[in-house]
C-alpha positions as CSV (number, residue, x, y, z in Angstrom):
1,X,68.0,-77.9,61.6
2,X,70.6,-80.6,62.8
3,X,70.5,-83.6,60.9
4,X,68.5,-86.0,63.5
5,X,69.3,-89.3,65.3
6,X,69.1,-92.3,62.8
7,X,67.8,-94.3,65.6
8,X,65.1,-91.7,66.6
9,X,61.1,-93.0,66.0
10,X,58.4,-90.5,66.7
11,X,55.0,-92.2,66.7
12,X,52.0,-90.4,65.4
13,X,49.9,-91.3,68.1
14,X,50.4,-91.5,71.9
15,X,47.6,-93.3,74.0
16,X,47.5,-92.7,77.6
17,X,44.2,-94.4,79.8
18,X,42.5,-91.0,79.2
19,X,43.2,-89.8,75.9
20,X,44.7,-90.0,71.9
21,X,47.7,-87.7,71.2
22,X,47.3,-87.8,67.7
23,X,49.7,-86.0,64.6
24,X,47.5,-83.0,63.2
25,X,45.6,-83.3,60.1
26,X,44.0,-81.3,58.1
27,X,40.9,-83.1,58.6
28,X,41.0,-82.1,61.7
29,X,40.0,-78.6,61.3
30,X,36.8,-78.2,61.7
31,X,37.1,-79.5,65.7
32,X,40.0,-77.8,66.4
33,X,38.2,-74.4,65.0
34,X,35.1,-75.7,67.5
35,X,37.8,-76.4,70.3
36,X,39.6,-73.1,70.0
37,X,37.1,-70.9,69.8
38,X,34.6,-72.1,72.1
39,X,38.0,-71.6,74.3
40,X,38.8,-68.3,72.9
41,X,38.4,-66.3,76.4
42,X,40.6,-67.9,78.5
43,X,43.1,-68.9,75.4
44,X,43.8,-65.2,74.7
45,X,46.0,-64.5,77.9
46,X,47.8,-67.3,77.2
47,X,48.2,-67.6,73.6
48,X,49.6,-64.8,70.9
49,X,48.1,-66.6,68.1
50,X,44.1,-67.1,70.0
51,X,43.8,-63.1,69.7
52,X,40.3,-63.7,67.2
53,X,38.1,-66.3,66.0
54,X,39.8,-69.3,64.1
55,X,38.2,-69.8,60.4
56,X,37.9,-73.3,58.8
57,X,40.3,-71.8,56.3
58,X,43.5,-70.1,58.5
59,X,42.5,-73.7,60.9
60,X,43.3,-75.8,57.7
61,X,46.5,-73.8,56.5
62,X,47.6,-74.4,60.2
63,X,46.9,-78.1,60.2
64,X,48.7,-78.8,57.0
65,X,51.9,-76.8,58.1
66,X,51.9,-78.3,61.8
67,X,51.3,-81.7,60.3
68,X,54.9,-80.9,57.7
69,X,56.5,-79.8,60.5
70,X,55.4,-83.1,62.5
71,X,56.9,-85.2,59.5
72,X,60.0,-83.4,59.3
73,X,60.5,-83.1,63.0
74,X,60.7,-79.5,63.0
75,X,58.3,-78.9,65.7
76,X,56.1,-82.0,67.1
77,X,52.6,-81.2,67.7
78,X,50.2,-83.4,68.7
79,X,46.2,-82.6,69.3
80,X,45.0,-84.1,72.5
81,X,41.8,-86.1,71.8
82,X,39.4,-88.1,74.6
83,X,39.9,-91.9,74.4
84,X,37.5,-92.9,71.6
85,X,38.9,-90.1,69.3
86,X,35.9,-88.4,69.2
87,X,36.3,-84.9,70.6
88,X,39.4,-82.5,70.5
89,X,40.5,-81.9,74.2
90,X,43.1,-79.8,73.4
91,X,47.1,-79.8,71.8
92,X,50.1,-80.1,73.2
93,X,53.7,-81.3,71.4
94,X,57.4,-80.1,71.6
95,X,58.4,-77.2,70.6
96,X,61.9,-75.3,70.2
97,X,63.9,-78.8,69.1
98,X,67.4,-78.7,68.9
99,X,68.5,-82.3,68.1
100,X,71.6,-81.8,69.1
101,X,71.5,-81.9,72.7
102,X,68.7,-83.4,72.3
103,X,65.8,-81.1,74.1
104,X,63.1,-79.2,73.6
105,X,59.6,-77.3,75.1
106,X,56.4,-78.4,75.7
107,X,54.3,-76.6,75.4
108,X,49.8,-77.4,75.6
109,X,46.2,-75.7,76.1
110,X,43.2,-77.1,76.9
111,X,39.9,-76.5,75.7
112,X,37.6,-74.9,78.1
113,X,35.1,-77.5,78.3
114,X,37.5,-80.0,79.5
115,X,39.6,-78.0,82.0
116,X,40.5,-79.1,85.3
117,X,40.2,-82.3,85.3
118,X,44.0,-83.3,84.9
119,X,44.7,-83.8,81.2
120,X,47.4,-81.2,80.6
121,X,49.1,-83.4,83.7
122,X,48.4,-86.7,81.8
123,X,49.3,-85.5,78.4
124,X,52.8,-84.0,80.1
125,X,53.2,-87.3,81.7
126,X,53.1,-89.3,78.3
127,X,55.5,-86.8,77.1
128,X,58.4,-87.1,79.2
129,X,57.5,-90.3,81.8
130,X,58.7,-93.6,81.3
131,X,57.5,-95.7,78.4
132,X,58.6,-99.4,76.8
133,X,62.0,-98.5,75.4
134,X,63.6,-96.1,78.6
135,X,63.4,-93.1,80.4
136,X,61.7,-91.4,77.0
137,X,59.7,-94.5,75.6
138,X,61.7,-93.7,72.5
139,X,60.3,-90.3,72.3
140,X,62.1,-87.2,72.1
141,X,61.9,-85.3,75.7
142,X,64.4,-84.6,78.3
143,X,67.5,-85.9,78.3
144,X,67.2,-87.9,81.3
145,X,64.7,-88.1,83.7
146,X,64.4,-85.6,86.3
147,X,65.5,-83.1,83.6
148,X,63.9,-79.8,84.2
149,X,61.0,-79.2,81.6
């Protein structure tokens, strides 16, 4: 991986009026194993890796390499949570960095039981809209805005 901007800060947690985008934990596993597979129908069209049931185990393994790659800035994954922190809405992050242009993907779900009501809109807005420090809030994102997603 490209050696990343010295001037680049990633913060571990995004707030938006609505929700928490929050660096995963390990300690997070047993809601995200209750999130995914309570979602599990509709996640399976969509998602290569929601094929069966989550275990507390594979859910932990996951968490501790998605929160690595958070700290390296290999991939940045954040879990959507509701405002209070309480309950796992869903995930979302950037994914297929390259540092060097810079860009990347972003990619989200949302658990079943909170679908439709606009988060994956709100949590793509606090990824790539306008924050304190620019265009990107000092977050990685597109290049400029306007840039296609």
């Amino acid at each position: 991986m490209p050696a990343l901007p010295a001037d680049l800060t990633v913060p571990a947690e995004i707030v938006t009026p609505r929700l928490r985008l929050r660096r995963p934990d390990p300690a997070d596993a047993e809601a995200l194993v209750a999130a995914v597979n309570a979602s599990l129908p509709e996640l399976r069209a969509w998602m290569v890796w929601a094929q069966a049931p989550m275990t507390l185990e594979a859910s932990r393994e996951n968490l501790t390499g998605a929160a690595e790659r958070f700290d390296s800035r290999e991939n940045l994954r954040y879990h959507v949570w509701n405002a209070d922190g309480t309950e796992l809405v869903g995930s979302s992050g950037y994914h297929a960095l390259d540092w060097r242009v810079p860009k990347g993907e972003i990619g989200y779900w949302i658990a079943t039981a909170h679908a439709g009501q606009g988060y994956a809109r709100e949590v793509t807005q606090a990824l790539t809209g306008p924050g304190p420090d620019g265009p990107r809030g000092g977050r990685p994102g597109p290049a400029a805005p306007g840039d296609p997603l």
